[in-house]
N, C-alpha and C positions, 0 to 999 in steps of 0.2 A: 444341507451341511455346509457348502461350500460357499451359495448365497451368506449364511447368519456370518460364518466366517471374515467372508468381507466385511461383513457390518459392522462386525466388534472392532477389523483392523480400521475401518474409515473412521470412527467411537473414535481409536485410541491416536491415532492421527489425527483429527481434531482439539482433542483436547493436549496435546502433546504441542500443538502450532499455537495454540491459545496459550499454555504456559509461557512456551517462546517469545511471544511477543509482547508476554507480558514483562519477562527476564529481560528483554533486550531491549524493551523501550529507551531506556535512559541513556544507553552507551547508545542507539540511535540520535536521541535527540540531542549529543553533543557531539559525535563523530559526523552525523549529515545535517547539520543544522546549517550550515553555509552551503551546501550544496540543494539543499530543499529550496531555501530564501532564491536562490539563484534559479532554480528550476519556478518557481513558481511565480519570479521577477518577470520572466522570458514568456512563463504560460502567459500572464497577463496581459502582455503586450503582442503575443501572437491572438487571444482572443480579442483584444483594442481593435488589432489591425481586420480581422473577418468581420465584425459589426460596423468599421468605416465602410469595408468592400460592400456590405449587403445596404449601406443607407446612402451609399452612391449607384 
């Protein structure tokens, strides 16, 4: 009983994060769209920097 319970709450928890992010893509991808660019400026050039360290 208590097992299937979980199931159906983790079911409806999933599909509930799915909708979500599906609703909220868009206001994402103009409210973080300079902080993404920005984060993934920085990733770039901190993985630059560990392939210079590992080919020295």
């Amino acid at each position: 009983m208590l097992t299937s319970f979980t199931h159906l709450f983790v079911s409806i928890a999933q599909i509930h994060f799915i909708l979500h992010i599906f609703g909220i893509q868009l206001f994402l991808l103009f409210f973080l769209n300079f902080f993404n660019l920005k984060f993934l400026f920085s990733h770039g050039i901190w993985n630059l920097a560990i392939l210079k360290g590992k080919s020295n």
